[in-house]
C-alpha positions as CSV (number, residue, x, y, z in Angstrom):
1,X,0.0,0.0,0.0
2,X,2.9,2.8,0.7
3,X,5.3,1.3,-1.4
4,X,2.9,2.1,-4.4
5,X,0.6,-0.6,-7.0
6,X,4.0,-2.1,-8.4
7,X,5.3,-3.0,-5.7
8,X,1.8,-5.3,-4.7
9,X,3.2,-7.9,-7.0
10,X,6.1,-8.9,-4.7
11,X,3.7,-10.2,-2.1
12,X,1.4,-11.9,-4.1
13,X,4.4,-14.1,-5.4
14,X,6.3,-14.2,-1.8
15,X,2.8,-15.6,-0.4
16,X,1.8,-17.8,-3.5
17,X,5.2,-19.5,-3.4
18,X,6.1,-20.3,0.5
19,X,5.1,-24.0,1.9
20,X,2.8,-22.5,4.7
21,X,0.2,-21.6,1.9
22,X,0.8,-24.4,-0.2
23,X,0.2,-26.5,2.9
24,X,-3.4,-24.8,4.4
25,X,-4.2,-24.2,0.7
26,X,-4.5,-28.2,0.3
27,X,-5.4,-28.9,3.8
28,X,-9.7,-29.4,4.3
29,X,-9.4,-26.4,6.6
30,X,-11.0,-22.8,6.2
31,X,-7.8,-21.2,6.5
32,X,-7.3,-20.7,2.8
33,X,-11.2,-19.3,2.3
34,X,-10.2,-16.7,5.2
35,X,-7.1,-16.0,3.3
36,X,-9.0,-15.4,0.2
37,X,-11.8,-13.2,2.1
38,X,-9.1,-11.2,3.4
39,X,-7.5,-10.6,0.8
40,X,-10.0,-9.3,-0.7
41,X,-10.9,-6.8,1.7
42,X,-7.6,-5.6,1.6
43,X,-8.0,-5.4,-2.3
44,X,-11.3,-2.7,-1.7
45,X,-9.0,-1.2,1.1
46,X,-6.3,-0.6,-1.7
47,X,-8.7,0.9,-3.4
48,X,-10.2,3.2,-1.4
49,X,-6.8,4.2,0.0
50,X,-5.1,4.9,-3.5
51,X,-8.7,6.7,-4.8
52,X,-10.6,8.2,-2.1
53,X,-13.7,6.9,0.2
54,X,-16.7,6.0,-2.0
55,X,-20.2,4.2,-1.7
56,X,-18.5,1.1,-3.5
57,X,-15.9,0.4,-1.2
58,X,-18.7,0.1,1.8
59,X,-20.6,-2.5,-0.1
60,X,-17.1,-4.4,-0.8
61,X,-15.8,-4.1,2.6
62,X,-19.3,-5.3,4.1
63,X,-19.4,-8.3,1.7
64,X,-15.7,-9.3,1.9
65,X,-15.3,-9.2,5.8
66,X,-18.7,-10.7,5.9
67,X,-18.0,-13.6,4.5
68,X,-14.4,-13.7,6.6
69,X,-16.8,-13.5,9.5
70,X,-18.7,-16.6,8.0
71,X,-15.7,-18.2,7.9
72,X,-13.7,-18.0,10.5
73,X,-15.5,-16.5,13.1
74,X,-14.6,-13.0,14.8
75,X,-11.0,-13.2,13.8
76,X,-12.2,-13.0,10.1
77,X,-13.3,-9.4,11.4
78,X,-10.7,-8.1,13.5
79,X,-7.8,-9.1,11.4
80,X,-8.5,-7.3,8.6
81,X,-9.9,-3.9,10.2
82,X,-7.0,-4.1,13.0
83,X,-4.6,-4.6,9.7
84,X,-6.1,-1.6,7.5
85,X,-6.0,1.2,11.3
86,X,-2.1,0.3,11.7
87,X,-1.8,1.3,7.7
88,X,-3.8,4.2,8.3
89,X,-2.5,5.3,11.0
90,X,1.7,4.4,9.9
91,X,0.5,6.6,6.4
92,X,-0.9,9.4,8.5
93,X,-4.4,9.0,6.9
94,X,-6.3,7.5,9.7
95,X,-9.7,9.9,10.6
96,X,-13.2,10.1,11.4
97,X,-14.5,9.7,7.9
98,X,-11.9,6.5,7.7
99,X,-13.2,4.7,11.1
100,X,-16.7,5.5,10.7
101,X,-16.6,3.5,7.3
102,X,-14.5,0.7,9.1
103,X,-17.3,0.4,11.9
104,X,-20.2,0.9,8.8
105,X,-18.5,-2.0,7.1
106,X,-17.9,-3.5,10.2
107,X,-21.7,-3.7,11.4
108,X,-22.6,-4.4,8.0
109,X,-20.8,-7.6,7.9
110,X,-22.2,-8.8,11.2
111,X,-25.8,-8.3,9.9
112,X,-24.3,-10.5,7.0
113,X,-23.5,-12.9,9.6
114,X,-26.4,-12.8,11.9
115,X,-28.7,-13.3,8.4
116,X,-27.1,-17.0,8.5
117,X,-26.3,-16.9,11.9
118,X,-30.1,-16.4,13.7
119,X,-31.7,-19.5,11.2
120,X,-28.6,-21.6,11.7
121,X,-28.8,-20.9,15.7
122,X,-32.9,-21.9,15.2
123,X,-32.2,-25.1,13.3
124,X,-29.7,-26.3,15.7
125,X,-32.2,-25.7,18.5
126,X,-29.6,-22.9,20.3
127,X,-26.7,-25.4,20.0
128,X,-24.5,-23.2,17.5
129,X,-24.9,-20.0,19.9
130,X,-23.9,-22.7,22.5
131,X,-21.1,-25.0,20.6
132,X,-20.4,-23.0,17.7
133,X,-20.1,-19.6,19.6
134,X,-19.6,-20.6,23.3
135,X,-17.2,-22.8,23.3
136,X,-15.4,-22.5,19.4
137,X,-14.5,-19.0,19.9
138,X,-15.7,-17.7,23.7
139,X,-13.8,-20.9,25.5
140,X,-10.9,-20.9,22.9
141,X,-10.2,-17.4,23.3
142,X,-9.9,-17.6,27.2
143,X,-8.4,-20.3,28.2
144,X,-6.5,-23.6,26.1
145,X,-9.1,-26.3,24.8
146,X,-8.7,-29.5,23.2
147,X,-5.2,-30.4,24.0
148,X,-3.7,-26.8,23.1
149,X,-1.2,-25.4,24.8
150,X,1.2,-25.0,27.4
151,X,4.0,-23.3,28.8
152,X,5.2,-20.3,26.7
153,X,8.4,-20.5,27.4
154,X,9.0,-24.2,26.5
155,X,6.3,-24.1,23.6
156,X,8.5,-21.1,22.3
157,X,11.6,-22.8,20.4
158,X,8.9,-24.9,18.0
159,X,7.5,-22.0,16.9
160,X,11.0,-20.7,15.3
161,X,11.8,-23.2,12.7
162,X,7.9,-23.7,11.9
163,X,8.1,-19.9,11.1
164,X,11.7,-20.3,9.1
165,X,10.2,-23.5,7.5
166,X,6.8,-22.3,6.5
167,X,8.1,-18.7,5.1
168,X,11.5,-20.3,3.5
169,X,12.8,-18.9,1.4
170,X,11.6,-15.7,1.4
171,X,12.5,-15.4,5.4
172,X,16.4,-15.0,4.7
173,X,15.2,-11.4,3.1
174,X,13.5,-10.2,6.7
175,X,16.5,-8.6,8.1
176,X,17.4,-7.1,5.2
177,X,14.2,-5.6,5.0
178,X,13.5,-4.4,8.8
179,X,16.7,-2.9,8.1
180,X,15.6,-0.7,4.8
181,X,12.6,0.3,6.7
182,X,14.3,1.6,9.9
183,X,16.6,3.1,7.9
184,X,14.3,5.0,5.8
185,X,15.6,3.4,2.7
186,X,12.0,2.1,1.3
187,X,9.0,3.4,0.7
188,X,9.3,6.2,-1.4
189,X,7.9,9.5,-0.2
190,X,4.5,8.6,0.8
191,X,5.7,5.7,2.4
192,X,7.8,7.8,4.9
193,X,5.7,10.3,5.4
């Protein structure tokens, strides 16, 4: 988004090429969907960030982060919004008219949800409110469930070569870049302004 539209190429190849997509991409999981959804939401955010806040990108942002929220739950939500602020806000661009169409699009998409959400809820006889909400994402988000985990500090080392592994080869370039950025040396002007 601040380096400018050619430089939006470079990720989609990092991302279409490293073995932690290829992996979820073939595994029978939602991650991929919520990938796509996302992705998609940050495609309409391009847009509105490069042309200017219209009607359009409401409906787009409504639809895409609505069907990230039927995907994936809350996270399909948050992710994306929480992800488009920190732009905002690192470009200087982040206002009123900016958050109220975030929270627009954001209330939009859970009246997406709640359309299949209240019927599903009914035909389950309250047991997705219960399972699906209760206990998927309530339980899970407070404490560890089903086997998950355990002590940070010893659970911490795994997750380093996972990383290294699942972003390879493209992690060898990461200090490299955090080193460009901090240094001002990418970016162009609107990037560091």
């Amino acid at each position: 988004f601040l380096l400018g539209p050619a430089w939006l190429r470079l990720p989609m190849v990092i991302l279409a090429t490293t073995p932690l997509l290829l992996v979820t991409g073939t595994a029978a999981t939602t991650d991929a969907v919520l990938l796509a959804t996302m992705v998609g939401a940050f495609a309409v955010f391009q847009d509105a960030f490069r042309k200017g806040l219209r009607k359009i990108h409401l409906v787009g942002f409504a639809l895409t982060l609505g069907a990230a929220l039927l995907t994936k739950g809350p996270v399909g939500l948050a992710l994306p919004i929480l992800g488009m602020v920190v732009i905002l806000v690192f470009a200087k661009r982040f206002s009123f008219t900016w958050a109220g169409y975030l929270f627009v699009a954001a209330l939009l998409a859970f009246g997406i949800f709640l359309a299949w959400g209240i019927p599903a809820n009914d035909a389950t006889g309250g047991e997705f409110l219960r399972r699906g909400l209760g206990y998927h994402v309530v339980a899970r988000a407070v404490r560890p469930i089903d086997s998950h985990g355990g002590n940070f500090f010893l659970t911490l080392p795994f997750y380093i070569p996972v990383v290294i592994f699942a972003f390879f080869p493209w992690v060898l370039f990461l200090p490299g870049a955090l080193s460009a950025v901090a240094g001002g040396r990418v970016g162009g002007s609107e990037g560091r302004s």
